[in-house]
C-alpha positions as CSV (number, residue, x, y, z in Angstrom):
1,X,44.4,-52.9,56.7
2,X,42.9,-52.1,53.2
3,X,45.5,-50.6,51.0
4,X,43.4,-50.5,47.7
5,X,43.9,-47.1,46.2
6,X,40.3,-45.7,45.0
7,X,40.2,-45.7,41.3
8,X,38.3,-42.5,40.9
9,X,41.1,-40.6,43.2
10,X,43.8,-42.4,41.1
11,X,45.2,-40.5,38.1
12,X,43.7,-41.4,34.4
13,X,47.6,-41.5,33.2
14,X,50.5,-41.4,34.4
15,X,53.9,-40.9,32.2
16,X,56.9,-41.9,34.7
17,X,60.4,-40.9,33.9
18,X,59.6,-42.6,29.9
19,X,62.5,-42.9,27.7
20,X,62.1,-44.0,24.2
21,X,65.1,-44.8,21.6
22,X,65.7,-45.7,18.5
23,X,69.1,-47.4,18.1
24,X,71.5,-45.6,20.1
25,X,69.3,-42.3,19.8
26,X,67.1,-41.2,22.6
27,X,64.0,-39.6,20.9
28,X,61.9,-38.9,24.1
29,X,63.9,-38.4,27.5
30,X,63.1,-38.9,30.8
31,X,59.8,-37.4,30.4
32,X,57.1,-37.3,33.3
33,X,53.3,-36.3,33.2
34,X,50.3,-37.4,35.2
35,X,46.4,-36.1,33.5
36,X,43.5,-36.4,36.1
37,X,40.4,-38.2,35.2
38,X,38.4,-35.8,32.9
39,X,41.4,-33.6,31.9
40,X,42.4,-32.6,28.5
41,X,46.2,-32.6,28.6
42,X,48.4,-31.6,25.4
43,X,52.2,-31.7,24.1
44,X,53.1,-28.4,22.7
45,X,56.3,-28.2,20.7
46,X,58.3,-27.9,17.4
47,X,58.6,-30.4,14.9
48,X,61.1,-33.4,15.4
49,X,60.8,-33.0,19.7
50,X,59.5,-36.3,20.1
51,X,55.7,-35.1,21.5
52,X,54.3,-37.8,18.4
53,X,56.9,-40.6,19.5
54,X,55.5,-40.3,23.2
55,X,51.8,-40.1,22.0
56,X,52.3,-43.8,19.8
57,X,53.9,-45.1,23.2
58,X,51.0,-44.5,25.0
59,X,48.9,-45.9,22.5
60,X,51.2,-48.9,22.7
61,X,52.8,-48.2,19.1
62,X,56.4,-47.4,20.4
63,X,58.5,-49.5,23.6
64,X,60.2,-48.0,26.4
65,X,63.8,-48.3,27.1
66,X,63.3,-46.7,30.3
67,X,60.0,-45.6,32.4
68,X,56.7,-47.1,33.1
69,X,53.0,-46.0,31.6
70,X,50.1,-46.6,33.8
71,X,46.5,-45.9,33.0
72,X,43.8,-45.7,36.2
73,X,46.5,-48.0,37.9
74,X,47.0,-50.4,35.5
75,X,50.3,-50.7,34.0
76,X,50.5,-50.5,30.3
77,X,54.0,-50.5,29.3
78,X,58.0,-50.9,31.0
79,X,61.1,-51.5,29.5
80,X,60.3,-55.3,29.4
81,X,56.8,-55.5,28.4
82,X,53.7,-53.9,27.2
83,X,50.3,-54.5,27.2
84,X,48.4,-55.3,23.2
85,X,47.2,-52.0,21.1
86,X,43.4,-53.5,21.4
87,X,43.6,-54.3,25.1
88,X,44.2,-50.5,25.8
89,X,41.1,-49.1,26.0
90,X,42.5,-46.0,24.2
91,X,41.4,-44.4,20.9
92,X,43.1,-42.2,18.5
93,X,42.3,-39.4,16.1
94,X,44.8,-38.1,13.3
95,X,45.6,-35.6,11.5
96,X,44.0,-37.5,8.4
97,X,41.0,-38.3,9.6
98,X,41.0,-42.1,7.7
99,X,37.6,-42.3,7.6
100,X,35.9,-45.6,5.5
101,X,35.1,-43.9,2.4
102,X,33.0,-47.0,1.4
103,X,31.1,-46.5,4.4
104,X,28.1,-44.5,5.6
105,X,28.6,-42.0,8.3
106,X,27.0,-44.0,11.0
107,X,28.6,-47.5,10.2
108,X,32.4,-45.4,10.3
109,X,31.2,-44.4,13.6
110,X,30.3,-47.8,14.6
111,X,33.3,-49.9,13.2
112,X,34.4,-50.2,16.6
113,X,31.3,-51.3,18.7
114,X,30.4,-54.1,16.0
115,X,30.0,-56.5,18.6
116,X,27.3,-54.5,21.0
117,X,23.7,-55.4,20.0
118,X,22.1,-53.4,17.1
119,X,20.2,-51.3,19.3
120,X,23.2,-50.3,21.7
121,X,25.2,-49.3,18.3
122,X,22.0,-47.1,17.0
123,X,21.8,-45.3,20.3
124,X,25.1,-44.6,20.6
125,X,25.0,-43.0,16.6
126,X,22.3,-41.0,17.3
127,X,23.8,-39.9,20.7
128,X,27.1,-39.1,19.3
129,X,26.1,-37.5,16.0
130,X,23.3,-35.1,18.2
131,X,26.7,-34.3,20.7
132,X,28.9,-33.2,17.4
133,X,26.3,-31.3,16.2
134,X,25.9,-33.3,13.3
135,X,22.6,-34.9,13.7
136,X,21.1,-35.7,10.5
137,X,24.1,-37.2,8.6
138,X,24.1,-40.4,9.2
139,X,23.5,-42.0,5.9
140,X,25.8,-39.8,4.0
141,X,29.4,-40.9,3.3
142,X,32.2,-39.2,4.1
143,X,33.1,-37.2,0.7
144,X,29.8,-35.3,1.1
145,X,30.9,-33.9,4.1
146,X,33.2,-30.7,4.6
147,X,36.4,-30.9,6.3
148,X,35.5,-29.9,9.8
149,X,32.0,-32.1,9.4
150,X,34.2,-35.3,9.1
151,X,36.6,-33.9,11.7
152,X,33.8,-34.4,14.1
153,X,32.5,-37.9,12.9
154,X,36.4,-39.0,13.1
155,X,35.9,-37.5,16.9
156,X,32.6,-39.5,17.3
157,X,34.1,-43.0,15.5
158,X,37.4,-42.5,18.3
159,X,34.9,-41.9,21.0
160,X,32.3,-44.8,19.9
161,X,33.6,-47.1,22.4
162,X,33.7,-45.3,25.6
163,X,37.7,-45.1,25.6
164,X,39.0,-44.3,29.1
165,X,42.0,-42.0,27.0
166,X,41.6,-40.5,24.0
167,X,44.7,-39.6,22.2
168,X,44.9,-36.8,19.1
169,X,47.6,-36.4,17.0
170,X,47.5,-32.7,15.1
171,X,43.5,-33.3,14.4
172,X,43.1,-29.7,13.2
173,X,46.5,-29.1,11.4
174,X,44.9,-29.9,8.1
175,X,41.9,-27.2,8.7
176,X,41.9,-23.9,7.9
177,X,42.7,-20.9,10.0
178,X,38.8,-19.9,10.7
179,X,37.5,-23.2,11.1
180,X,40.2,-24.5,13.7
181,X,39.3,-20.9,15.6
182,X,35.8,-22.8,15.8
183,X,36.3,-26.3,15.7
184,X,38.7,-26.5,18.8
185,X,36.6,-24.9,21.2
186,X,34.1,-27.0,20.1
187,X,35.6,-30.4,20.6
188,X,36.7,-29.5,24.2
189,X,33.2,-29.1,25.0
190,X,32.4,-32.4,23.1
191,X,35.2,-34.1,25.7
192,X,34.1,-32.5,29.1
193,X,30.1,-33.1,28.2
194,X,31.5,-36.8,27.4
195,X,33.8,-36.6,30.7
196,X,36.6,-38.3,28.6
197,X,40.2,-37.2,29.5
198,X,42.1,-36.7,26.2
199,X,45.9,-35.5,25.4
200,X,46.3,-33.6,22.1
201,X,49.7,-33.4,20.2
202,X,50.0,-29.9,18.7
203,X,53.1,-27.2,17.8
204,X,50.3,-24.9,17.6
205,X,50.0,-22.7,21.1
206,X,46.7,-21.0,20.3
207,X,44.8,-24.7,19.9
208,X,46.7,-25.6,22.8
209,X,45.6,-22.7,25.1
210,X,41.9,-23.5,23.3
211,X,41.7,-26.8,24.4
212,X,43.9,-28.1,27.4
213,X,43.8,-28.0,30.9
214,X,47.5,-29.4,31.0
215,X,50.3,-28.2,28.8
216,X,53.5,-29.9,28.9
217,X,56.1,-28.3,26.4
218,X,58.7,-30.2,24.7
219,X,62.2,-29.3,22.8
220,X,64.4,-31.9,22.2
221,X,63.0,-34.8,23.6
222,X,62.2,-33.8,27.0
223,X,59.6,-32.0,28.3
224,X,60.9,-28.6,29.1
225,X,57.8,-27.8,31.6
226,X,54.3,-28.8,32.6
227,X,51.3,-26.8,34.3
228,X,48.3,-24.8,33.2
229,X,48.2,-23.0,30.6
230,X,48.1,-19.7,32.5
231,X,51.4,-21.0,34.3
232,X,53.2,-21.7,31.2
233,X,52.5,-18.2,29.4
234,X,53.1,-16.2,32.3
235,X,55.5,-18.3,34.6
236,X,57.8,-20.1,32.3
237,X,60.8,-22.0,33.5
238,X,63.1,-21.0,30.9
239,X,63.8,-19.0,27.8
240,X,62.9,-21.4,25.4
241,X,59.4,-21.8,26.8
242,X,59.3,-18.1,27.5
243,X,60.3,-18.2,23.9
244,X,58.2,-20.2,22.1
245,X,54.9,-20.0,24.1
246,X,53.2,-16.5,23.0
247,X,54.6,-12.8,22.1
248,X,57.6,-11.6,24.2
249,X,60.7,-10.0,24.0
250,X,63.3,-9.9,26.9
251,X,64.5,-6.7,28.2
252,X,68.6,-6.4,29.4
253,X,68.8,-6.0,33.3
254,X,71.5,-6.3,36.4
255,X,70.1,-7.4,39.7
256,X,69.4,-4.7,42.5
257,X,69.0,-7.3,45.0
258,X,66.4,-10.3,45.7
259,X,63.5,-8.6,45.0
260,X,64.4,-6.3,42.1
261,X,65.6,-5.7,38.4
262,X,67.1,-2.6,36.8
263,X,66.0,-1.7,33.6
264,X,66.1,0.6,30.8
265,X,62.5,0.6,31.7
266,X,63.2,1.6,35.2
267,X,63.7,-0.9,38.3
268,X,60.9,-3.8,38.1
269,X,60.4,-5.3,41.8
270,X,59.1,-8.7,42.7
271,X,57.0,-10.0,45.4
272,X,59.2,-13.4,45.7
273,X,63.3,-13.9,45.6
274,X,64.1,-14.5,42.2
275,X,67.5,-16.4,42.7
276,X,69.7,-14.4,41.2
277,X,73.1,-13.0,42.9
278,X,72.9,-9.2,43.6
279,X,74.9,-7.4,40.2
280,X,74.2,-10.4,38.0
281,X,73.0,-9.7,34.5
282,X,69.5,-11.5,33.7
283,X,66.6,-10.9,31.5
284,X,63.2,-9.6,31.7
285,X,60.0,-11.4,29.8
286,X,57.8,-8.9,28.3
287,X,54.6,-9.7,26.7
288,X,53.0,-7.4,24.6
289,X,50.2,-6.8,27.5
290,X,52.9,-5.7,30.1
291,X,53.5,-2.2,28.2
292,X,50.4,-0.1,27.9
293,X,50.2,3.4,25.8
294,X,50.1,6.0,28.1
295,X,50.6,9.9,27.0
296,X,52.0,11.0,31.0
297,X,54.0,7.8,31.1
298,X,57.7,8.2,32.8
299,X,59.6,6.6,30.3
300,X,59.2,7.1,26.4
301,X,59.7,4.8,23.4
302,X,59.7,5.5,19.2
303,X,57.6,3.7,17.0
304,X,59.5,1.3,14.7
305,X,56.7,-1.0,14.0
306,X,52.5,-1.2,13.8
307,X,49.7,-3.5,13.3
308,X,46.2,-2.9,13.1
309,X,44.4,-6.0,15.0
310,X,40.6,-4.4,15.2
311,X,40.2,-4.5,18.9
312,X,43.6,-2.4,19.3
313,X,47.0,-1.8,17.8
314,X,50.3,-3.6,18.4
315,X,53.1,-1.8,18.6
316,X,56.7,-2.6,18.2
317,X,58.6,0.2,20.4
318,X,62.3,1.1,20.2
319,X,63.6,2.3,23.4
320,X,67.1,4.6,24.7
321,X,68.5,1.6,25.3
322,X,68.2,0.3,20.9
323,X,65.8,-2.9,22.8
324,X,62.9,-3.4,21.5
325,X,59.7,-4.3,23.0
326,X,56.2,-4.9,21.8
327,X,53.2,-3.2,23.3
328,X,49.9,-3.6,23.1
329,X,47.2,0.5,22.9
330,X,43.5,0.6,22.1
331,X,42.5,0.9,18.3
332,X,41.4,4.4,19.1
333,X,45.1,5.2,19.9
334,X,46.5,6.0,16.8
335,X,50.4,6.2,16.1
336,X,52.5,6.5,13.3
337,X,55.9,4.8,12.8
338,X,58.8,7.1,13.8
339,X,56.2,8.9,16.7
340,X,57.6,8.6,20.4
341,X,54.8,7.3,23.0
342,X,54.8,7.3,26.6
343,X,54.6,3.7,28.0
344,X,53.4,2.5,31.5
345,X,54.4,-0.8,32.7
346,X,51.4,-3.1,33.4
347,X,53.3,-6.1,34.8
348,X,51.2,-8.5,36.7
349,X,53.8,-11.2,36.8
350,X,57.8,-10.4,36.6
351,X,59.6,-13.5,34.7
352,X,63.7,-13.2,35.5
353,X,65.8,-15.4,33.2
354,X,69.4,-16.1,33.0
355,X,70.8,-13.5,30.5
356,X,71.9,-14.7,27.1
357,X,74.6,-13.1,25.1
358,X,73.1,-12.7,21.6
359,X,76.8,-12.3,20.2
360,X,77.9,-15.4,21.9
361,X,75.1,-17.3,22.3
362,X,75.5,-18.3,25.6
363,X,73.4,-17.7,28.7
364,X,74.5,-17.4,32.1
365,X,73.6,-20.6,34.9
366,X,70.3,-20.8,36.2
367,X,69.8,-19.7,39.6
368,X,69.3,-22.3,42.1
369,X,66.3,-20.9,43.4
370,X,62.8,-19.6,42.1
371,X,63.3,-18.1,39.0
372,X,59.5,-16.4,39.4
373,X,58.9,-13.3,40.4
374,X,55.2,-12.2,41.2
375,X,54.2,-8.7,41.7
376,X,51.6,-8.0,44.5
377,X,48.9,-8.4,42.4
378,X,48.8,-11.4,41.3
């Protein structure tokens, strides 16, 4: 019987139960992630979570103690051994972009496919400089080139040799506002045309939702939870990622039973069990799309807080209760601070969390079931 595994069904990389120390001090935990062939994964987190330490390890900078790395099959690293930096097939692209400033454009970009023929190497420049939209630049050298400009030729140099992983480490962090809004949509459609899988390091949500098909988010050392990036906004596992992935607040409640949620907003029902014992005390995620402006609305709110955003207005809203929520009106609604508004709940998907006693500190246990619960809509 043929048990060969078919390479293009097998994952690109797979991260199994990795553990990576320093001394006695664990600074990556037990973390797990697999990224399909073509997919453009990311690790999303603060500072000092580890997201960098397991980036290196896959390059083959960093050693396990515990776990295995394996790359189209191929293991790259265990706790006993790991396979050589230049035997990887990887490349990498930092935050400073380190390009040869004695060099031109084109030879940076062929640095590391000196040993194809002369006309391989000049095809591959001309086909990488026309897919960065950069096509005329080749004898330049880096200083004459802005900062997003050599962005891109780092991206081309990184992609030169047909790497079956590319790995970034906070490529944009040292761009400016406007030109990572551009830049990062940019490169993802540099990688898919390329149809090279890539994972981005980033504590930046917005380039992460820009660029990723796979989020996994990470808080002291471990990855707190993995999925889409629609999964992670609007189903997270747990406050923190509820937390630190977009705008939310979380709204008191006591469970009505395994469906449903009183309020101060009224009682918010589910479409699955949420997990929670009838009369316990959770919290409700609310994201600034979940409360709409509406002048007949049930339930009222004042004004403590506006902003301006162009397209519409966000609102922070104080209700009966003193919580308060953010919500999100068209810029041709108007409001002042101190003026009640009506507010409709537009929840699409109902996130129940353990509650979390903000004099103590403390939240209550998880429930042992799903935590999710999704309204008939979704």
């Amino acid at each position: 019987m043929n048990t060969k595994v078919n390479p293009v069904l097998q994952p690109q990389l797979e991260i199994d139960n990795v553990t990576i120390s320093y001394g006695d001090m664990a600074v990556v935990k037990n973390a797990s992630l697999t990224l399909k062939a073509g997919e453009i994964g990311c690790l999303l987190g603060p500072s000092g979570c580890g997201k960098t330490t397991l980036l290196r390890a896959i390059a083959g900078f960093e050693p396990l103690y515990k776990g295995r790395i394996r790359m189209r099959g191929r293991v790259l690293s265990t706790d006993t051994a790991r396979v050589p930096v230049e035997q990887r097939n990887i490349g990498m692209v930092f935050q400073d972009v380190a390009l040869f400033p004695h060099l031109t454009i084109a030879d940076n970009i062929a640095f590391g496919i000196r040993h194809w023929s002369k006309q391989k190497q000049q095809q591959r420049i001309t086909e990488l400089l026309e897919l960065v939209g950069l096509p005329d630049i080749g004898q330049r050298y880096p200083h004459a080139l802005s900062g997003g400009q050599q962005q891109r030729v780092a991206l081309a140099r990184a992609m030169a040799p047909k790497p079956q992983l590319l790995l970034m480490d906070e490529p944009f962090s040292g761009l400016d506002a406007n030109l990572r809004e551009t830049l990062v949509p940019e490169v993802r459609e540099i990688l898919l045309r390329e149809k090279m899988s890539a994972l981005l390091v980033t504590h930046d949500q917005m380039e992460a939702f820009a660029i990723a098909d796979q989020i996994a988010v990470m808080q002291n050392h471990c990855i707190q939870q993995s999925g889409t990036p629609f999964s992670i906004y609007h189903e997270p596992d747990n406050r923190f990622v509820a937390d630190f992935v977009g705008m939310g607040e979380f709204l008191h409640g006591w469970v009505e039973d395994a469906y449903s949620v009183k309020t101060a907003l009224g009682v918010l029902q589910g479409r699955t069990p949420h997990g929670f014992a009838q009369g316990a005390q959770v919290e409700v995620l609310i994201r600034p799309d979940d409360i709409q402006h509406a002048d007949d609305a049930e339930y009222t709110a004042i004004i403590t807080r506006k902003w301006f955003r162009g397209s519409h207005y966000l609102y922070y809203v104080t209700l009966g209760s003193g919580e308060t929520l953010p919500c999100i009106t068209s810029c041709h609604h108007d409001h002042d601070v101190g003026e009640p508004i009506g507010l409709r709940i537009t929840l699409d998907h109902l996130v129940v969390l353990p509650y979390c006693d903000p004099e103590q500190e403390v939240c209550e246990l998880q429930p042992t079931e799903v935590t999710q619960a999704i309204l008939p809509n979704h």
